[in-house]
C-alpha positions in Angstrom: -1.1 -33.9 101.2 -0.7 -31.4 98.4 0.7 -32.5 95.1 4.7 -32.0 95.1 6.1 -29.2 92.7 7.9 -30.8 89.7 11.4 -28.1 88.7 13.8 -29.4 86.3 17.2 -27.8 86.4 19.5 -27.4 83.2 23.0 -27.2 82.9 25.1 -28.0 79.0 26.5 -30.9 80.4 24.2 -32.4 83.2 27.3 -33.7 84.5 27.4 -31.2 87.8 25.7 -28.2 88.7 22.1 -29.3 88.0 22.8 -33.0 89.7 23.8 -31.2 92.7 20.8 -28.9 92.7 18.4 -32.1 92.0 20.0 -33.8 94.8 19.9 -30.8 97.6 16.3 -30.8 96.0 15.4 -34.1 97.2 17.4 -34.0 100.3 15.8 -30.6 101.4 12.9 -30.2 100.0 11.5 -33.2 99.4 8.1 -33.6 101.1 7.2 -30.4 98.6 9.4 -30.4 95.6 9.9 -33.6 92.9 13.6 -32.8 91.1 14.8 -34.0 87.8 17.8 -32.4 85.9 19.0 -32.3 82.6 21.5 -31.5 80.2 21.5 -29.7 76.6 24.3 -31.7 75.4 24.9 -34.6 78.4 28.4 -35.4 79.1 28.0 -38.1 81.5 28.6 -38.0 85.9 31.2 -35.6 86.7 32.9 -37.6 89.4 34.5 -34.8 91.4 30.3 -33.6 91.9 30.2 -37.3 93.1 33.0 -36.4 95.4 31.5 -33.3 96.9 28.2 -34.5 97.1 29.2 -37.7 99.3 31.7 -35.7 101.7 28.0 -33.7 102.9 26.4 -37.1 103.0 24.6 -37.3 99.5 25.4 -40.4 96.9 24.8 -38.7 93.5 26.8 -41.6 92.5 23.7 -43.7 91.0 22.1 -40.7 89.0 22.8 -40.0 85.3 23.6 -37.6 82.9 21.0 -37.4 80.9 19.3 -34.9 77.8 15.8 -33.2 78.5 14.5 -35.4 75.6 15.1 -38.7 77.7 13.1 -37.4 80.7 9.0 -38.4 81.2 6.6 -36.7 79.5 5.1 -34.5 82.2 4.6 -30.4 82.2 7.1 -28.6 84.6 6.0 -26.0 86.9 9.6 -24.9 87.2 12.6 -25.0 85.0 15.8 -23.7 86.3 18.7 -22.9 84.3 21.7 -22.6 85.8 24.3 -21.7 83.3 24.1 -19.5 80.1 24.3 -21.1 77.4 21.8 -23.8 79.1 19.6 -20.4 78.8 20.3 -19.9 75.6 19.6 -23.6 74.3 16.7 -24.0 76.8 13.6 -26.0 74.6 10.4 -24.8 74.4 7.9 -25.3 77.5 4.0 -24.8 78.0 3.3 -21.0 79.2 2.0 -22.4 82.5 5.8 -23.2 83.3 7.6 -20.9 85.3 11.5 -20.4 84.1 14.1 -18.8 86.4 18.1 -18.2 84.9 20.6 -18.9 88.3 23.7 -19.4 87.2 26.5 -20.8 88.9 30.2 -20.9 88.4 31.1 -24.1 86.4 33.5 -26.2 88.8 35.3 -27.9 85.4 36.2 -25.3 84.1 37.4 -23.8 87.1 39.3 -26.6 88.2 41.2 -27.1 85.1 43.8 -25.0 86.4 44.1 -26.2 89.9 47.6 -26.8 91.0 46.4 -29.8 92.9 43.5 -32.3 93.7 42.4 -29.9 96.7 42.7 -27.0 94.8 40.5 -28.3 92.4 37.5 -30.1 94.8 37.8 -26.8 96.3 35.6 -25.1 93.4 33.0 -28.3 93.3 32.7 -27.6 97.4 32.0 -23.5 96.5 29.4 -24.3 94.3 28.0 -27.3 95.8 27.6 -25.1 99.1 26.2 -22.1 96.9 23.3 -24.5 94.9 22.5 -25.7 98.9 21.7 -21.9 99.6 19.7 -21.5 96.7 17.9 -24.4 96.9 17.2 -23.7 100.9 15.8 -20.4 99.7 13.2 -21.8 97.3 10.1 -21.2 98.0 8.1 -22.2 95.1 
């Protein structure tokens, strides 16, 4: 079997976006891909991403926000931001790392004005569903 892919994906927080994508990383690809995510400035489990991620059948609820400075030493042959300023922070990597920018709608921010609870998930759900689609079209 051919050694699996390592792709890191960044987000500021590491509280959301990029645990989702790590997750629908490891549920869907697996066999071919090893996930990790990160955060430029971690700010701990978001637990609405919990939320979403257990109501399509993924626990996310034992992972961790952490910073990229806390992860193995290892070379990347992805890194995959996923929000700008993520981008904009992202630390140095070896040239033999591939980086792609794919940002996604940040469900905090969006569901700080939600009128209600449902209103609110209903961001994390859009996203979540829109990292799955991404991450189903990988092909790395």
């Amino acid at each position: 079997m051919a050694e699996r892919k390592r792709i890191l994906f960044l987000c500021t927080g590491n509280s959301c976006r990029s645990q989702m994508a790590e997750a629908w990383t490891r549920a869907l690809k697996g066999d071919r891909l090893e996930a990790f995510s990160a955060g430029v400035d971690p700010k701990g489990l978001d637990p609405r991403a919990v939320k979403a991620m257990a109501e399509v059948g993924i626990d996310i609820s034992g992972q961790r926000s952490k910073a990229v400075d806390e992860l193995p030493a290892q070379d990347y042959h992805y890194v995959v931001t996923l929000c700008g300023h993520a981008q904009e922070s992202c630390p140095f990597f070896p040239a033999t790392t591939k980086k792609m920018h794919v940002p996604f709608d940040d469900p905090p921010v969006l569901a700080a004005g939600a009128a209600t609870e449902e209103e609110a998930m209903s961001h994390y759900r859009r996203v979540r569903d829109e990292i799955k689609t991404f991450v189903e079209t990988l092909e790395l």
